[in-house]
PAZAPA-4460 file (N, C-alpha, C; in steps of 0.05 Angstrom, whole numbers, plus 32768, in hexadecimal, padded with zeros to 4 digits):
% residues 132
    n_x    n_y    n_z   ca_x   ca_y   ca_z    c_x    c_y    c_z   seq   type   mol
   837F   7B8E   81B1   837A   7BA0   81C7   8366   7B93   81DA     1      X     A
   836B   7B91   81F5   8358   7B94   8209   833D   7B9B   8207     2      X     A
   8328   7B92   8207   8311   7B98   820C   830D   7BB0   821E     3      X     A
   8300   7BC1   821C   82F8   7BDC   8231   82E1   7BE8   8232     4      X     A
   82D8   7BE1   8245   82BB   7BED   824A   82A7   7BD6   825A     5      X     A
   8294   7BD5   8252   827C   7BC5   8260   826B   7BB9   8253     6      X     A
   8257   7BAC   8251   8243   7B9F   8241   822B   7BAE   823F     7      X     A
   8227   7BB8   825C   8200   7BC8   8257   820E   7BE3   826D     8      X     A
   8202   7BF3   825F   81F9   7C15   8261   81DF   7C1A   826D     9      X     A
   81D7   7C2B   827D   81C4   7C3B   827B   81CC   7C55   8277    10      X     A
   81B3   7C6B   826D   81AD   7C81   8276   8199   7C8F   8270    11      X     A
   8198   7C9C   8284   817A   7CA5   8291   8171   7CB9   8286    12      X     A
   817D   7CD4   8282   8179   7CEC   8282   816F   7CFC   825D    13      X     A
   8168   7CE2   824B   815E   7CE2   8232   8145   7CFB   822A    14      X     A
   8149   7D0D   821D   813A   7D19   8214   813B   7D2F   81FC    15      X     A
   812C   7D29   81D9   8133   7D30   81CA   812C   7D4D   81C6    16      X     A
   813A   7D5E   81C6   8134   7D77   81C0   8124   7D7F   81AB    17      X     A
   8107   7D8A   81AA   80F2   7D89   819B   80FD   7D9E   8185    18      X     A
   810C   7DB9   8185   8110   7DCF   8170   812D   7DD3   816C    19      X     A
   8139   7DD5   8154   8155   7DD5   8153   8154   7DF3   8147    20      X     A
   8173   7DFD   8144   8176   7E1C   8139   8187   7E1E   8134    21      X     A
   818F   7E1C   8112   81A5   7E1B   8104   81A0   7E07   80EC    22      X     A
   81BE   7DFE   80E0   81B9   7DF2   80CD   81BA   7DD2   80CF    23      X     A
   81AD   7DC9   80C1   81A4   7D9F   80C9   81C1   7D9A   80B9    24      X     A
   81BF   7D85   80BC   81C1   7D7A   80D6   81D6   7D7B   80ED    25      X     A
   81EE   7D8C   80E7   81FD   7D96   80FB   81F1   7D9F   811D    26      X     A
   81E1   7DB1   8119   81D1   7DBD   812E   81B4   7DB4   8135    27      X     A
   81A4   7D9B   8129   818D   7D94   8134   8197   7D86   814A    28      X     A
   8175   7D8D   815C   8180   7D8A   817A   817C   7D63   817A    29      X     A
   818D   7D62   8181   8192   7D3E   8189   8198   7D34   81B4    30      X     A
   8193   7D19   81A7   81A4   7D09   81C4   81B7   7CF6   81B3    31      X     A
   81CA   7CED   81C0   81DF   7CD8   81AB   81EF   7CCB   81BF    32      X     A
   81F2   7CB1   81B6   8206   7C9E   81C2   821F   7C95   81AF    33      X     A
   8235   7CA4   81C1   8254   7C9B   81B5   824E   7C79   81C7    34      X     A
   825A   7C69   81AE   8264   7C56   81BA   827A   7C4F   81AC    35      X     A
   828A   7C45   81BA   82AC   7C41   81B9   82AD   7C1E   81C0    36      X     A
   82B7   7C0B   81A5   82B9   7BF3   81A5   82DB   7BF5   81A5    37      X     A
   82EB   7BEB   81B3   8304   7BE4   81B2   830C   7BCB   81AE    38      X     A
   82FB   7BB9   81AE   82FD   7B99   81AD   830A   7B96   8191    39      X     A
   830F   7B7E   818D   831C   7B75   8168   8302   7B69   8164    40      X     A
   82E2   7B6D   816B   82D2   7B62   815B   82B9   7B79   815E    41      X     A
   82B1   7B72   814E   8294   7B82   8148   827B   7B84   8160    42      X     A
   8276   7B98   8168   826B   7BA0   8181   824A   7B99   8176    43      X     A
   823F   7B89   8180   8217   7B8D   8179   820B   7B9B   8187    44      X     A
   81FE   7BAC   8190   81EF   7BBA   81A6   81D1   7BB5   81A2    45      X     A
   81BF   7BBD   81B4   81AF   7BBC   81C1   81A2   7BD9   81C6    46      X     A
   818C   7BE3   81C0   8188   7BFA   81D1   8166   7BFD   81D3    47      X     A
   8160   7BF5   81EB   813E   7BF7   81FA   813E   7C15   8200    48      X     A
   8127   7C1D   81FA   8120   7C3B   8204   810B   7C3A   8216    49      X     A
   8110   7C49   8230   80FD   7C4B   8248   80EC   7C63   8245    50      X     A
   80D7   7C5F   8252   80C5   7C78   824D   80B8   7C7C   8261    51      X     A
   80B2   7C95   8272   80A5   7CA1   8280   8087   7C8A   828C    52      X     A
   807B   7C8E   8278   8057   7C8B   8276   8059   7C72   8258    53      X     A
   8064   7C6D   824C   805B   7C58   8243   8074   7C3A   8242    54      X     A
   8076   7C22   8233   807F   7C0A   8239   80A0   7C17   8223    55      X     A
   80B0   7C0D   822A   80C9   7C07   8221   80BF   7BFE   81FF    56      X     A
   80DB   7C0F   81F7   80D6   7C00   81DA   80F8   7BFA   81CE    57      X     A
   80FC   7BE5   81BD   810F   7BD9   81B5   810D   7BB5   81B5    58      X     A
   812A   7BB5   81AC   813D   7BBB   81A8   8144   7BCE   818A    59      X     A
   8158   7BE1   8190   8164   7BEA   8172   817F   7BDD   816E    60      X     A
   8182   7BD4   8158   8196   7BBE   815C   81AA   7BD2   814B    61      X     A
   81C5   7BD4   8156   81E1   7BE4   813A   81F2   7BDC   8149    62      X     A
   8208   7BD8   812E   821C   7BCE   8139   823D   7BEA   8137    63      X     A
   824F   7BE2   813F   8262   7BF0   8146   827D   7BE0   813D    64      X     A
   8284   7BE7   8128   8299   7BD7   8120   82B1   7BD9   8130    65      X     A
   82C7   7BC1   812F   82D6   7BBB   8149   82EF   7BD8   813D    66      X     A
   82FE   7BD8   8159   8308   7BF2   8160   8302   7C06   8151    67      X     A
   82E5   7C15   8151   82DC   7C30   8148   82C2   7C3A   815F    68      X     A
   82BE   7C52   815F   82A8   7C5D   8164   8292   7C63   815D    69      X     A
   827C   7C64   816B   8264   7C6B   814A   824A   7C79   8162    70      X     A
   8244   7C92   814D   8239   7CA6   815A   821E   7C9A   814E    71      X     A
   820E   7CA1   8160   81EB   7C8F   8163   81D5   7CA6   8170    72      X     A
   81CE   7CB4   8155   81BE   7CC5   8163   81A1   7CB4   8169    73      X     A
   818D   7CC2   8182   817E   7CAF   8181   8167   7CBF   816F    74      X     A
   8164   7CD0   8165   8154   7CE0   814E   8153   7CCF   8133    75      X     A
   8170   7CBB   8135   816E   7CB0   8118   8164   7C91   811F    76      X     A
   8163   7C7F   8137   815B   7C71   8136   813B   7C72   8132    77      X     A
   8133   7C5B   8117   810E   7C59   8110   810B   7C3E   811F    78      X     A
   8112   7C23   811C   8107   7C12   8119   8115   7BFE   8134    79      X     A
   8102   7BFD   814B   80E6   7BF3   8146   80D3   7C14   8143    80      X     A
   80DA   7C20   814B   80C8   7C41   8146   80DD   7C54   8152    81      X     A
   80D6   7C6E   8145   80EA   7C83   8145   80D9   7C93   815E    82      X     A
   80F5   7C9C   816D   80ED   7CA1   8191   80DF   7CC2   818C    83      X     A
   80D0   7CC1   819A   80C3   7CE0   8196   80D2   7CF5   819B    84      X     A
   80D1   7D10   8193   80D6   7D23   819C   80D2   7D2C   81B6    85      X     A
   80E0   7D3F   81C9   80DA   7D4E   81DE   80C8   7D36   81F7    86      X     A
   80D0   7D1A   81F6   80C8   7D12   820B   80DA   7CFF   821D    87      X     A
   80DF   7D0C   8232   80F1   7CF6   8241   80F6   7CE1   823F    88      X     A
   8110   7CD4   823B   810F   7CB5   8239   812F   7CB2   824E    89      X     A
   812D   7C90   8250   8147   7C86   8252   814D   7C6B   8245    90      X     A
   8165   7C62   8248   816C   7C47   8231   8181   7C33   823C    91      X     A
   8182   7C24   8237   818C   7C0D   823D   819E   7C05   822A    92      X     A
   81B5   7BFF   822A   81CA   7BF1   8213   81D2   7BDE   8219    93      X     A
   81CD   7BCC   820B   81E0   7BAD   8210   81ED   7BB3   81FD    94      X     A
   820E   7BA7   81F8   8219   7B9B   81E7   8226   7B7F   81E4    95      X     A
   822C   7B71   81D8   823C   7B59   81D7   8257   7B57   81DE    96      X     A
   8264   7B6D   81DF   827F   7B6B   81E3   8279   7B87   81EB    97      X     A
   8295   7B89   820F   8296   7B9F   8217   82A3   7BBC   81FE    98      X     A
   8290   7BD3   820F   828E   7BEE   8204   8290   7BFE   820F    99      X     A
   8292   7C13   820D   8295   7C31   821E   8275   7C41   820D   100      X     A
   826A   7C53   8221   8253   7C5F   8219   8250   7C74   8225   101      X     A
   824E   7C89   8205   824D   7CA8   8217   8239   7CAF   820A   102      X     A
   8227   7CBE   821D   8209   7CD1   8211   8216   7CF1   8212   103      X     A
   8206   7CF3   81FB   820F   7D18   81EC   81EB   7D1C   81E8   104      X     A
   81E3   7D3F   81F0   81D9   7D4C   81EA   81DF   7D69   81DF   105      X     A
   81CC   7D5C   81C7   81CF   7D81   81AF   81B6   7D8B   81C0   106      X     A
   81B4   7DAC   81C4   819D   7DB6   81D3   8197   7DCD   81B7   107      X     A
   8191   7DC8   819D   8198   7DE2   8188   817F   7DEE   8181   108      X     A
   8169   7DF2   819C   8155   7E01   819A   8153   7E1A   819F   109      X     A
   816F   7E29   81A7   8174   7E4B   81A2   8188   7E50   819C   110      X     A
   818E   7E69   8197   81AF   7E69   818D   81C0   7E6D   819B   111      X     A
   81B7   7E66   81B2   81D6   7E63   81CE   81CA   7E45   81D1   112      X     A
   81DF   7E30   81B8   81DD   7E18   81C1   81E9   7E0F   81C9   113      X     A
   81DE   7DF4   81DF   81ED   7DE7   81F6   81EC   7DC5   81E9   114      X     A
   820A   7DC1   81F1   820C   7DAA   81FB   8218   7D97   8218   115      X     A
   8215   7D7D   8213   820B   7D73   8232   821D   7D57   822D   116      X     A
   8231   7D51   822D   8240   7D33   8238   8243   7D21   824B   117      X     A
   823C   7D0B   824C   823E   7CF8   826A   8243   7CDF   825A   118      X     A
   8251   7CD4   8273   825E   7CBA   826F   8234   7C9F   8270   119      X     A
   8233   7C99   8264   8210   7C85   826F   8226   7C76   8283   120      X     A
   8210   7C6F   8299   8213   7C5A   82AE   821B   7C3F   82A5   121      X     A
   822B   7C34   82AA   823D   7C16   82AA   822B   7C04   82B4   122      X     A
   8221   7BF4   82AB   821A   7BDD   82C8   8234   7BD8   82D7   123      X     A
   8231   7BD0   82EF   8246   7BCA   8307   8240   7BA7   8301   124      X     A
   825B   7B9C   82FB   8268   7B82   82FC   8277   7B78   830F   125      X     A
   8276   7B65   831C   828E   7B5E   832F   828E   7B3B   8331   126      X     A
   82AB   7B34   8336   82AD   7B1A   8337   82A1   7B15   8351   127      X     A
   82A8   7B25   8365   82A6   7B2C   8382   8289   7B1B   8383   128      X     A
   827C   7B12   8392   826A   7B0D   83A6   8259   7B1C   83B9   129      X     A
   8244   7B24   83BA   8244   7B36   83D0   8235   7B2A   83E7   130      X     A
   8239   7B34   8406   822E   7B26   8419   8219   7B28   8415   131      X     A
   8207   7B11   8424   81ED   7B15   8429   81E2   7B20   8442   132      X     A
***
């Protein structure tokens, strides 16, 4: 199959929901990245975390075995350090071989819980040239 998708992701709008309500881990409140490898080889990724007020931290390195998906909450990534609770972030994804990248938010801090889907931003590629 065709390769589909892109190499680096952003997105911006990161923030872990400090109180969940219900039962764990179905309903604790999360952020998560679907990523979708369609390639015939094994996807490596990349993921830097931006922060408001202090310096970027990463890389978290996981991989995505070739044609599957793999859900990436960022609650479960520790190492290089596990991202705080309730504070804004955004992230950066490289991978080695193009991907598709979707951010999901669990909101399960009352019992009218919400969730929140978006495609993360693509970097823009072009063979094209652009004027100067």
């Amino acid at each position: 199959m065709q390769a589909l998708g892109k190499r680096r992701w952003a997105m911006a709008g990161g923030h872990i929901p400090l109180e969940s309500n219900g039962p764990e881990p179905e309903f604790t409140s999360r952020d998560e990245l679907s990523v979708l490898n369609c390639s015939d080889t094994a996807a490596r990724i990349r993921i830097h975390i931006h922060y408001a007020d202090r310096p970027a931290v990463g890389p978290y390195e996981l991989e995505i075995a070739a044609k599957r998906v793999r859900h990436i909450r960022f609650n479960d990534l520790i190492f290089p350090e596990a991202p705080p609770l309730d504070e804004p972030f955004g992230a950066v994804i490289d991978a080695d071989v193009p991907v598709v990248v979707q951010f999901t938010r669990l909101d399960g801090g009352t019992r009218a819980r919400s969730a929140v889907a978006t495609a993360a931003y693509p970097e823009r590629t072009s063979s094209r040239r652009r004027p100067r």
